[in-house]
C-alpha positions in Angstrom: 7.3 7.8 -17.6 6.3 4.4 -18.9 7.6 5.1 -22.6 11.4 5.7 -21.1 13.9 2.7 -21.6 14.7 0.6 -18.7 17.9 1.6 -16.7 19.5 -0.2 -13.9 17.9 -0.2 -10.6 14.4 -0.5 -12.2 11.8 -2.1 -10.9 10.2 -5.0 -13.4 7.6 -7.5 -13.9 8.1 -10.6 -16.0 4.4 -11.8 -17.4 4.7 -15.2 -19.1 2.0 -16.3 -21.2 -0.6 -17.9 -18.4 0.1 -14.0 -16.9 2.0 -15.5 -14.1 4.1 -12.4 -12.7 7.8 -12.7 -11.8 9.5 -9.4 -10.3 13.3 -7.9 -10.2 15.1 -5.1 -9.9 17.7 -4.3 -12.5 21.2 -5.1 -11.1 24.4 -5.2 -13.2 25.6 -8.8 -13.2 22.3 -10.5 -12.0 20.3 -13.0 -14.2 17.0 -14.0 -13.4 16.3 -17.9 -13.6 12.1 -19.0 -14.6 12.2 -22.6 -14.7 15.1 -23.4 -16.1 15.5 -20.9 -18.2 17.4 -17.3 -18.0 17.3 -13.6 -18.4 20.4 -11.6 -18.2 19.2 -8.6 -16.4 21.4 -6.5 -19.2 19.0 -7.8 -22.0 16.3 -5.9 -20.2 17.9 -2.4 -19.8 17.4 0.0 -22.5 14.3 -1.9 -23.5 10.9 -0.1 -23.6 7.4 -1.1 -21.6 5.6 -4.0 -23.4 8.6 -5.7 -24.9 8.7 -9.4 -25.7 11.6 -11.3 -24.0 12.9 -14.4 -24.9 14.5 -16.5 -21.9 17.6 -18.7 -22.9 15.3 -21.6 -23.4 12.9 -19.5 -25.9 9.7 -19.0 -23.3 8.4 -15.2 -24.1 7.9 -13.1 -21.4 6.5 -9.3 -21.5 8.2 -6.9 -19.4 6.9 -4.0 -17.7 7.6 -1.3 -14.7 5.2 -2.7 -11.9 2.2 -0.9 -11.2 2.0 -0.2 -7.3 -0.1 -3.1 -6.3 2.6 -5.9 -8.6 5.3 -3.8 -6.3 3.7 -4.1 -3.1 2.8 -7.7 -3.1 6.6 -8.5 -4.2 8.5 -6.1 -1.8 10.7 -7.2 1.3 8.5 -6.7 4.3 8.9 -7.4 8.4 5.1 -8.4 8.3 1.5 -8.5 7.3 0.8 -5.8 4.5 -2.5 -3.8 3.8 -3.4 -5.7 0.2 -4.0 -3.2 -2.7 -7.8 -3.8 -2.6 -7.8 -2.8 1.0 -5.6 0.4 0.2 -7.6 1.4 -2.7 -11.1 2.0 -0.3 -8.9 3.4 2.1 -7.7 6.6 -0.2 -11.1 7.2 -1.5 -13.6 6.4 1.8 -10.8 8.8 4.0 -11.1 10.9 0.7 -7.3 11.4 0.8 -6.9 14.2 -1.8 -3.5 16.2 -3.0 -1.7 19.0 -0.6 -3.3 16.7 2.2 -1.3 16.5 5.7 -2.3 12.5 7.2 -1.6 11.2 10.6 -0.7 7.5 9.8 -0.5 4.9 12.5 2.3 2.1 12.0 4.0 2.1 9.0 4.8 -1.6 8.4 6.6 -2.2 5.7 5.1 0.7 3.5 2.3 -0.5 1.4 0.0 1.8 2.6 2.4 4.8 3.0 3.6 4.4 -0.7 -0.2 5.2 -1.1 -0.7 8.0 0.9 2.4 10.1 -0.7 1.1 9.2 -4.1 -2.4 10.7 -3.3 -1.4 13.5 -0.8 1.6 14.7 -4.0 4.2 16.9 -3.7 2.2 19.6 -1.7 1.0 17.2 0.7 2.7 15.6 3.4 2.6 12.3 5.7 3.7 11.4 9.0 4.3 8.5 10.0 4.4 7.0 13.7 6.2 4.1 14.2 7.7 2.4 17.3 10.0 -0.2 15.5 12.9 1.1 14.0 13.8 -2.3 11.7 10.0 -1.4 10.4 10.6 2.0 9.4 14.2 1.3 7.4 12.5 -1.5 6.2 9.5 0.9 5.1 12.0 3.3 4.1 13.9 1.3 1.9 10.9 0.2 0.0 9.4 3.5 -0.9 13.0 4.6 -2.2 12.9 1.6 -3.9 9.4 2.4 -5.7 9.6 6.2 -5.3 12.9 7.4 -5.0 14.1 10.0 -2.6 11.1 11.5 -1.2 10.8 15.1 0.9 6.9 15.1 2.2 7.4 11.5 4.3 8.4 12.4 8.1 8.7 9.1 10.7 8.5 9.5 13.8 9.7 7.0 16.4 6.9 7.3 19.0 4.0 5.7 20.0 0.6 6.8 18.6 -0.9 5.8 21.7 1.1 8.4 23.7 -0.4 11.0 21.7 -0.3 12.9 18.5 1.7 15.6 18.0 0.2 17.1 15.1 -2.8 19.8 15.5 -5.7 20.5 12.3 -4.6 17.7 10.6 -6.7 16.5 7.7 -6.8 12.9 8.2 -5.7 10.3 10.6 -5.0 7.0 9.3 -4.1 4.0 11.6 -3.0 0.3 11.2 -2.6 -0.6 15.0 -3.6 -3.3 16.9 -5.4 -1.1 19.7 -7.1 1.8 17.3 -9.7 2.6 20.4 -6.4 4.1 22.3 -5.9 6.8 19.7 -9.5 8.1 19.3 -8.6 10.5 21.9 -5.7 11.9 20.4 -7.1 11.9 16.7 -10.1 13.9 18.1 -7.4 16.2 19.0 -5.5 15.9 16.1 -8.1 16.4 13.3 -9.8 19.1 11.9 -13.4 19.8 12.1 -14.1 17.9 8.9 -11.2 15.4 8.9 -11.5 11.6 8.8 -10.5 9.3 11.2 -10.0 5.6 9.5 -8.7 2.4 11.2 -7.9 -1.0 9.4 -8.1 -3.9 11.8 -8.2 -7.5 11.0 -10.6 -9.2 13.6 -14.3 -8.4 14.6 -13.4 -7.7 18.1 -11.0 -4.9 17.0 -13.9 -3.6 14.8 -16.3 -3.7 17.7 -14.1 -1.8 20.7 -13.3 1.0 18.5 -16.6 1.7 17.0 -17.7 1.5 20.6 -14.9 4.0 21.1 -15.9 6.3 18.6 -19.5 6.5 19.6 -18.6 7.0 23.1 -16.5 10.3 22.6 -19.0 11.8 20.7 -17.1 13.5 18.3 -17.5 11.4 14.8 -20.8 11.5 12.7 -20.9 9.1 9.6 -19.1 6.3 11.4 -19.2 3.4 8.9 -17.7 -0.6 9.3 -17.0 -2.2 6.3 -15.0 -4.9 4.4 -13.8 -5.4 1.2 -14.1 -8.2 -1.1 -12.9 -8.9 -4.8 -14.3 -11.8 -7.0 -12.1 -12.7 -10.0 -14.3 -14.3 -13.1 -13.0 -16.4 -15.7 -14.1 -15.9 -19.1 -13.0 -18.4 -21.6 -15.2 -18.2 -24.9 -18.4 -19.4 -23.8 -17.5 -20.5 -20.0 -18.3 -17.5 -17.7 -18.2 -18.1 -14.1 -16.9 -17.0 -11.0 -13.0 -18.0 -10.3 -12.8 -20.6 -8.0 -10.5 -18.7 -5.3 -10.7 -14.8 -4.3 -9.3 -12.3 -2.5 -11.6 -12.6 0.6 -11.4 -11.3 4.4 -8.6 -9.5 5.1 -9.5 -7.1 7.1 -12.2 -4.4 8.7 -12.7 -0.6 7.6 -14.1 1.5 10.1 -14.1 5.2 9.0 -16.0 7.9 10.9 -15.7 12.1 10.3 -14.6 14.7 13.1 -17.0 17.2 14.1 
């Protein structure tokens, strides 16, 4: 719980005073160097969310545990990620709810899987297909990392294109390069009811498995979509749209079994 003390192993956040984010995990022995200046790890531990630190050159910073999305976007990782803005649709447009079973397809290095086992809770479980075993003890690693020891996460070193195992599953989940390969075996998978939802980064991708889905005639509600996020800057009286964003970084497609 947030009001608990740091101890070591903790995950943290640094936030200096232009909010610029610095992460570390509590390790006896480590100090962590921001321009110049340093924070023994120790100072941190047994300190409480929403401290003020001082670095050895006197630069405050506030420390924090990291919410999911500071951890993702700071965790090791083999590859590309799904951002946090893509994960968020994802859990509510799939309607991922608690005591859920889910089908997910690649499990990278765990950005989205972290997600899944915090909607789907204790009573719910994942399963994970993966065909690259660095990828999976990479993914592994990190959830432990964020989560701890988990009992509802089970990887399985196949290839979601052979087939699905699973039968009256509630969702399928997939971040593969060929989604249209595994509409088959999702129809199989899924329950009447379930959703089927793919995360591809190109328009060509988008287009063969919406094609796909049509085709087998067994999703209704098929819906493309991406996701975009705007930052604004408000500064007393200047108000106006930041001059970067989060733009394209990928394609939704979500359709329902029936």
């Amino acid at each position: 719980m947030s009001h608990w003390p740091f101890q070591w192993n903790d995950n943290v956040i640094l936030i200096d005073r232009k909010n610029r984010e610095y992460y570390l995990k509590l390790t006896p022995g480590k100090v962590k160097d921001i321009r110049g200046g340093k924070i023994p790890h120790e100072s941190i531990v047994g300190q409480k969310e929403g401290t003020t630190l001082k670095s050895s050159t006197g630069e405050s910073f506030f420390v924090f545990k990291p919410s999911y999305s500071q951890f993702v976007l700071n965790m090791p990782r083999k590859g590309q990620i799904i951002y946090p803005k893509d994960t968020a649709v994802i859990l509510i447009w799939a309607d991922v709810f608690p005591g859920a079973t889910v089908v997910e397809g690649g499990i990278g290095s765990g950005a989205l899987t972290l997600a899944l086992l915090r909607a789907v809770g204790k009573e719910g479980k994942v399963i994970s297909y993966e065909i690259r075993e660095d990828f999976a003890c990479q993914a592994l690693a990190n959830i432990e990392r964020f989560m701890g020891k988990v009992n509802n996460l089970f990887i399985k070193m196949k290839n979601i294109y052979e087939g699905i195992d699973e039968r009256e599953v509630d969702r399928v989940i997939l971040d593969v390069p060929e989604p249209w390969n595994v509409v088959a075996h999702a129809t199989k998978a899924l329950k009447n009811g379930g959703f089927f939802l793919s995360y591809i980064p190109t328009a060509i991708q988008l287009k063969k498995v919406v094609d796909k889905m049509r085709e087998s005639g067994a999703f209704t509600s098929i819906q493309p979509i991406e996701v975009l996020i705007r930052p604004w800057n408000v500064e007393g009286m200047s108000v106006r749209p930041a001059h970067r964003m989060v733009a394209h970084t990928g394609f939704i497609v979500v359709g329902r079994k029936i």
